[in-house]
C-alpha angles and dihedrals in degrees: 000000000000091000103072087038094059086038095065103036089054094044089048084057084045080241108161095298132099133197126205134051095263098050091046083056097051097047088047095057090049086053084232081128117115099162118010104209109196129169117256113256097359121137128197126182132220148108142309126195106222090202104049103012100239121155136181136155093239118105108255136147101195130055105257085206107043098011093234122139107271128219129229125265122212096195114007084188087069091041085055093041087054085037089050099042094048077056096048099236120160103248122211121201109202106216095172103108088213093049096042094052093052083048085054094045081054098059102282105274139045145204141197111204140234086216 
């Protein structure tokens, strides 16, 4: 799959593209997504601020951005596709078992960026 490859080599040049699941998150929140690549079936937990929206896979039980109590997450990867799709970003779902185990090594979700 030429996706994760170029995924990683333009992460690795920090151009406009982003690996693991915290960073996708971040990027997402700031609408700087333009394709969303996860890894089919894969689950990761975490948290979710109800007030500001923040999420991240770190334990953590207040918002490092608004300071509120956070909830628990059951798949992060679900909370960035809905993220992603109200934003209208175009979404890629890597099959290939190689490809989405590297995506998984890398921290279980991608992003190539707007800017």
């Amino acid at each position: 799959n030429l996706t994760v490859s170029e995924l990683n080599t333009k992460a690795s040049k920090n151009d406009k593209a982003a690996l693991g699941i915290d960073d996708v998150l971040k990027y997402l929140k700031e609408k700087r997504v333009m394709k969303l690549v996860i890894p089919k079936d894969h689950v990761i937990e975490g948290v979710v601020c109800p007030a500001c929206g923040f999420s991240t896979s770190q334990h953590i039980e207040c918002c490092v951005e608004c300071g509120r109590c956070v909830m628990k997450s059951h798949n992060l990867i679900e909370r960035a596709t809905e993220m992603a799709l109200e934003q209208s970003a175009l979404i890629e779902v890597v099959k290939d078992e190689k490809d989405r185990k590297n995506l998984i090594q890398q921290g279980g979700a991608g992003a190539f960026l707007r800017f």
